[in-house]
C-alpha positions in Angstrom: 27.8 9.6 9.2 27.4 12.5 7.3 30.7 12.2 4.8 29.4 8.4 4.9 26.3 9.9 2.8 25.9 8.7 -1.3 23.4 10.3 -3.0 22.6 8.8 -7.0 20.4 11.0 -9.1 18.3 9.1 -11.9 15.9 11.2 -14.3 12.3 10.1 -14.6 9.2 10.6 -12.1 8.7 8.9 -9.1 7.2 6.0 -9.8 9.3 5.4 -13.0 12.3 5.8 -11.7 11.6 2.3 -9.6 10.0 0.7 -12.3 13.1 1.3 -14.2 16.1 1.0 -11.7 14.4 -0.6 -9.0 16.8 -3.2 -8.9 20.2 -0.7 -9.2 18.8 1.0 -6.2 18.5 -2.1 -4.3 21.9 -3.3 -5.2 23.4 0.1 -3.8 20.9 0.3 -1.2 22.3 -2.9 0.3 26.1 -2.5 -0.3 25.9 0.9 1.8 24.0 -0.9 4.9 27.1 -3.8 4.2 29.7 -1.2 4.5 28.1 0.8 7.4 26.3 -1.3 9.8 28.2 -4.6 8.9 31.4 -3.0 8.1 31.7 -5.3 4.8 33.1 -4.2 1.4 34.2 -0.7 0.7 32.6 2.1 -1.2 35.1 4.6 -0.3 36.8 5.4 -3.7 33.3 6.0 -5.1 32.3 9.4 -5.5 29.6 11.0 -2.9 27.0 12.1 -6.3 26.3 10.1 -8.7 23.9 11.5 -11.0 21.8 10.5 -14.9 21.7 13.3 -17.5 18.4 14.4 -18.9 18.7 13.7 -22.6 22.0 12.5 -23.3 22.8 9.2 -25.2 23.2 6.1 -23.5 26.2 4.6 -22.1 27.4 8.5 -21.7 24.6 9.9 -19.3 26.0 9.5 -15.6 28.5 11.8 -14.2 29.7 12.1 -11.0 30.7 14.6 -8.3 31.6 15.5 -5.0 28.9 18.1 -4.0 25.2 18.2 -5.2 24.6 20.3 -6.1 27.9 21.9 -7.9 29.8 24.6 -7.1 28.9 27.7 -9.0 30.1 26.5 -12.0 33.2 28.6 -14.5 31.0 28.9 -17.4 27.3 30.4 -17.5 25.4 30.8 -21.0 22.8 34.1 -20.8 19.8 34.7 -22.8 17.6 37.6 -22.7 14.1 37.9 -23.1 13.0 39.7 -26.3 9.3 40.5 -27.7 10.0 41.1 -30.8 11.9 37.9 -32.5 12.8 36.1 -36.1 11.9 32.3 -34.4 8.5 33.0 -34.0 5.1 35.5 -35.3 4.9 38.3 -32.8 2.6 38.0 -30.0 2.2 39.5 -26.6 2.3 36.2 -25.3 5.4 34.8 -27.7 8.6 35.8 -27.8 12.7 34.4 -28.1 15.4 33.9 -26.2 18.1 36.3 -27.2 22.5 35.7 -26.6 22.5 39.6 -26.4 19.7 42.3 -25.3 17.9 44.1 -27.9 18.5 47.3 -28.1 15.8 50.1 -27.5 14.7 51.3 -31.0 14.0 54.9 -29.3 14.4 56.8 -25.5 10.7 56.6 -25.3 10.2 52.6 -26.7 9.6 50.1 -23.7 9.5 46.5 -25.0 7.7 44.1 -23.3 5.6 41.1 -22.8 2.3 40.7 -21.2 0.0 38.0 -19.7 -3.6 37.9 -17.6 -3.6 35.9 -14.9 -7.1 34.7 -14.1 -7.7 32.8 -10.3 -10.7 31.9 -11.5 -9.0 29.5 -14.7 -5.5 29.3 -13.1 -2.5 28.2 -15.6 -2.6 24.2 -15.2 1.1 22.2 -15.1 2.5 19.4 -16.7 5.0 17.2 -15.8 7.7 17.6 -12.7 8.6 16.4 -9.7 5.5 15.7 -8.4 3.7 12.5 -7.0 1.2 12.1 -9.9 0.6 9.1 -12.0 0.0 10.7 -14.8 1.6 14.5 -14.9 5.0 13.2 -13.0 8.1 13.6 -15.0 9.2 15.0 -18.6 5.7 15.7 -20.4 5.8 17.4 -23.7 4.1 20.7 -22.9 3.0 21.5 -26.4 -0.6 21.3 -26.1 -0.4 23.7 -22.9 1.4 26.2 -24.8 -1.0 26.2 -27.4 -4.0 26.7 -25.3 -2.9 29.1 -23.2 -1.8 31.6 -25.4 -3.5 34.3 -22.6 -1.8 33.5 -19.6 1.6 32.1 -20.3 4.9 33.7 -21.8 6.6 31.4 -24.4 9.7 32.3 -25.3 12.2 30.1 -27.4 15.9 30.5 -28.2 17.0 30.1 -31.9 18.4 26.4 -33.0 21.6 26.0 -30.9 24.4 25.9 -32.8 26.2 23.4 -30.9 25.3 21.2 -28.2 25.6 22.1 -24.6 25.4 20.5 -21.5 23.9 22.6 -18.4 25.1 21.2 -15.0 24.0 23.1 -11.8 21.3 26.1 -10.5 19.4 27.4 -13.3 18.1 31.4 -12.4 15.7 33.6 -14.0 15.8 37.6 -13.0 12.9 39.5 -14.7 11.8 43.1 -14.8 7.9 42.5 -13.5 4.7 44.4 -13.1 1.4 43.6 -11.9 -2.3 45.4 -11.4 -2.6 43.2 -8.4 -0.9 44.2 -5.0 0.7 40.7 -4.7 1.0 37.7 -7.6 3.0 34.4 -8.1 5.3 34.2 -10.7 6.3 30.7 -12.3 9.4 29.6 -14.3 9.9 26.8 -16.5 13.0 25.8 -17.9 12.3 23.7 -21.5 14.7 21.9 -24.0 12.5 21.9 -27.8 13.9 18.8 -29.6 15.0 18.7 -33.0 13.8 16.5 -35.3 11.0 14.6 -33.2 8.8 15.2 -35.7 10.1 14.8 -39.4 8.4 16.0 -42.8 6.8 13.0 -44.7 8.4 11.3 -46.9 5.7 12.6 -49.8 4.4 9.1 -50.0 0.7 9.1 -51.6 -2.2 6.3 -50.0 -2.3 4.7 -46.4 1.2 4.6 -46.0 1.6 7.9 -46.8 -0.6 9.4 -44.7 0.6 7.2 -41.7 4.0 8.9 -42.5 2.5 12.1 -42.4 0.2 11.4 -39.4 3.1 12.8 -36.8 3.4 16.1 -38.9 -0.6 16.5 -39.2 -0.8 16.0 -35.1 1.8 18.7 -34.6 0.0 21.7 -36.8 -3.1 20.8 -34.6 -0.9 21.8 -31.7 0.7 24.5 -32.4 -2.0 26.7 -32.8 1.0 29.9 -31.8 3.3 28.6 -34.6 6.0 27.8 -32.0 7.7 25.3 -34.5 7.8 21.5 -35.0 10.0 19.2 -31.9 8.3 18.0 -28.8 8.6 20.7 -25.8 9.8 18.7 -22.7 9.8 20.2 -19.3 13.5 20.3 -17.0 12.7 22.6 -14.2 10.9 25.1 -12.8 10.4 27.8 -9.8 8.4 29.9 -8.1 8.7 33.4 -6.7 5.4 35.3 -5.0 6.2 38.9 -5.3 4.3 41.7 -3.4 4.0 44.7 -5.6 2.1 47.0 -2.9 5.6 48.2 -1.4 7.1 51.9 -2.4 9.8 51.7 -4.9 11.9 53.7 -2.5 14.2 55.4 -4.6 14.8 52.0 -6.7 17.2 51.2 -3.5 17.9 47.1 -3.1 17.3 47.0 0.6 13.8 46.7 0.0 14.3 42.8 -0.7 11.1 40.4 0.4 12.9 36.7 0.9 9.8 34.6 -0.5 9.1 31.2 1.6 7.6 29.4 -0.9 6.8 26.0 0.7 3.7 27.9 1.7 2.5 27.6 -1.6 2.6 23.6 -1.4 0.2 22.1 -2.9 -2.8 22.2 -0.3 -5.7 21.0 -2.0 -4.2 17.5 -3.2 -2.4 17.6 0.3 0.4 15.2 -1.7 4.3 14.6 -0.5 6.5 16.2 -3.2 9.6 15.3 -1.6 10.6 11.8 -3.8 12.8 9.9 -1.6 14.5 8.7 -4.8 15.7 11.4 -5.5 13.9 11.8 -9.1 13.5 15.4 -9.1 11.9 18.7 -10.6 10.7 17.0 -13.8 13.0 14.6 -13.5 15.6 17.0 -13.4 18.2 16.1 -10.8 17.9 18.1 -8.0 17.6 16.4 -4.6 14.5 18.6 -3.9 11.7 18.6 -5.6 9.9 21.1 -4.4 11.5 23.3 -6.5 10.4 26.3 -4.9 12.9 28.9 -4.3 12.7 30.3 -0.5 15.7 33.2 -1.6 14.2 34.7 -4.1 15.1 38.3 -4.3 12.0 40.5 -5.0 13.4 43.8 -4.6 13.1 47.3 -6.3 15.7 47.3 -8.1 14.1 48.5 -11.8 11.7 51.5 -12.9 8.8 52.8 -10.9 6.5 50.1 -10.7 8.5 47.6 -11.3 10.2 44.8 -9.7 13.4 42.9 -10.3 12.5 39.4 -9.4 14.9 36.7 -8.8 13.8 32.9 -9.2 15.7 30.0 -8.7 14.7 26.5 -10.9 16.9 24.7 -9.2 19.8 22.7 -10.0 19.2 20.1 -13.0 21.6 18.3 -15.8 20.8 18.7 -18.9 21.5 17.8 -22.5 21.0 20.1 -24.9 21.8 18.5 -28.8 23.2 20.6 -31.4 20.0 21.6 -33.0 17.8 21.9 -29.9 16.0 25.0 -28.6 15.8 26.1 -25.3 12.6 27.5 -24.4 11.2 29.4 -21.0 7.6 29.8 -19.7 6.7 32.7 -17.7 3.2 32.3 -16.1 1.4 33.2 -12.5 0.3 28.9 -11.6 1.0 25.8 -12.1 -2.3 24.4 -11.0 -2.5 22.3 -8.8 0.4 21.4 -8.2 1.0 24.8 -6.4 -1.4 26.4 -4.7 -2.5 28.9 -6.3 -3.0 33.0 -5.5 -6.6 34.0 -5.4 -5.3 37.8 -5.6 -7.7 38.2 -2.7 -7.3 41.4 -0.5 -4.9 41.1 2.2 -7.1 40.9 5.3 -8.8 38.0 3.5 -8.0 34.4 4.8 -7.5 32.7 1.4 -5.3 29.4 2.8 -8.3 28.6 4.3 -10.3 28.8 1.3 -12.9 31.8 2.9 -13.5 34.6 0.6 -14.0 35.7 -3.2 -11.3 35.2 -5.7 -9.6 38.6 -6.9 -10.2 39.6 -9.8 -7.7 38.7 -13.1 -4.3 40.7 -13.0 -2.6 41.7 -15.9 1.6 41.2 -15.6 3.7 42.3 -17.4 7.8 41.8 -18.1 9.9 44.3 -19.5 12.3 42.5 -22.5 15.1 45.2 -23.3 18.5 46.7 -22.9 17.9 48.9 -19.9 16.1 46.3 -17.8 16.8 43.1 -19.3 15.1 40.2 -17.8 17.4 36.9 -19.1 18.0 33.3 -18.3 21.1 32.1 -16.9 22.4 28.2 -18.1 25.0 27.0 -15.9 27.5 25.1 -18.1 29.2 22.1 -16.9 32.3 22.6 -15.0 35.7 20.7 -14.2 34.2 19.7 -10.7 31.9 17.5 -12.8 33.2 14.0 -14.0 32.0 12.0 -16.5 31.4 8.5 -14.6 31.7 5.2 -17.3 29.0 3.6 -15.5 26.9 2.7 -12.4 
């Protein structure tokens, strides 16, 4: 029964993705029972994943393959984390995406970028793969960004200069510190649209300021000066890290496999796992936890510092000529994961008994000797492009 298996992957939420293909799923909920149980019709020729692209143009968003998700694909675009940047006003907090590390300026210069993470006012999510009316799905995370310029990285590539198309399992390795002896760390995987929001058309009286309205809105936003387009969330994952452990001669045996379906979601006590497969903020993944239980968190990287592995799981993504691709770095994603009190470690926080640690500062290196990056996995030949459901 288990090569008898079809799996179709539609973007959306939960709860939109039945609104909107409620009846496609019936239809190919039906004809599999026919072929199985009944032994009527054939599905055979069709291929075992079928699955909708996030943000490509109707009529050519569904591809299909065998294996869900890919194989490790022939192609992979890199970017590397850089604090100091031409996209954006430097910030601790802000920083790009860069095709190539940035070289060290001197022997002595460390570039980095730091955050405080505060238990006490964890970093709130929006948008995913989660069973929420209201956050479930794409979201556009601009007004998040904007207000928490103190406890989330926000670091956005340059206008591409030709579109791509990502296909497979996005990873994130960074160079991390903390004060605290263990922390979360949460990345999110973002595509910045181009040309959501347009300049008026300088167009005096009600109608001009109607046109304008959309440009007005965004400057209230983006109080970092990230840039006009609507921020919409693909993926993300989660890594908790202990940072108590010896560096032990930088060696990589010291590696601490994280389980992170610990860090479910407790307090709403909600189901994450969409039996429609709509997945990580609607990206297609066929779990949407999208927590990463191999994360390598070893020691790997200068004293006091960890090389940190996270997955964001597999998605399929379109990214537009013109686009940006953007990556948060933050320590929650409240509530939809549990989040770390940075309590001692004889305290028993799952059960909610003890005082909240206080705020840790974290910190991520961003140069050529330790360069902490983003890996896109490009769409390979074991990908086809599939006319239609």
């Amino acid at each position: 029964m288990l090569g008898r298996a079809r799996l179709t992957v539609y973007t959306g939420g939960h709860f939109g993705v039945v609104v909107a293909h409620g009846k496609q799923i019936t239809k190919d909920t039906l004809a599999w029972y026919d072929e199985h149980l009944r032994e009527e019709g054939s599905q055979s020729s069709a291929a075992k994943v079928r699955l909708q692209v996030i943000g490509a143009e109707p009529g050519q968003d569904w591809l299909e393959c065998d294996f869900w998700p890919p194989p490790p694909p022939e192609r992979s675009l890199q970017f590397y984390l850089s604090s100091g940047d031409s996209c954006q006003p430097p910030a601790t907090t802000t920083g790009s995406l860069e095709l190539a590390p940035r070289p060290e300026q001197s022997s002595a210069e460390t570039s980095s970028l730091q955050y405080v993470y505060d238990p006490a006012d964890p970093t709130p999510y929006s948008g995913g793969g989660w069973l929420n009316l209201q956050k479930d799905g794409p979201k556009d995370q601009r007004s998040l960004e904007s207000q928490r310029k103190e406890d989330m990285l926000v670091l956005t590539s340059a206008p591409l200069q030709e579109s791509l198309e990502v296909l497979g399992e996005v990873e994130v390795t960074l160079f991390v510190s903390c004060s605290a002896a263990e922390c979360d760390l949460v990345a999110r995987l973002c595509v910045v649209r181009s040309g959501s929001l347009e300049e008026g058309d300088g167009s005096t009286g009600p109608l001009g300021l109607l046109v304008q309205l959309p440009q007005t809105l965004n400057r209230l936003l983006d109080r970092r000066e990230l840039g006009p387009g609507q921020s919409l969330n693909v993926c993300e994952g989660l890594a908790r890290v202990n940072f108590s452990q010896p560096d032990a001669d930088n060696s990589n045996n010291n590696n601490h496999n994280t389980n992170n379906n610990q860090n479910k979601n407790n307090e709403d006590n909600k189901d994450n796992n969409n039996a429609d497969n709509s997945n990580n903020n609607n990206s297609n993944t066929t779990n949407n936890n999208n927590t990463n239980n191999n994360n390598n968190n070893d020691a790997d990287g200068p004293p006091g510092f960890r090389r940190v592995q996270i997955s964001l799981g597999p998605t399929a993504c379109h990214f537009a000529k013109g686009d940006r691709v953007r990556l948060h770095v933050c320590s929650a994603a409240h509530p939809r994961w549990l989040r770390h009190p940075l309590q001692g470690a004889n305290e028993d926080w799952l059960l909610g008994s003890g005082p909240l640690g206080p705020p840790a500062e974290v910190r991520v290196l961003a140069d050529a000797a330790r360069p902490s990056s983003l890996r896109l996995p490009l769409r390979g030949a074991a990908v086809r492009t599939l006319s239609s459901i």
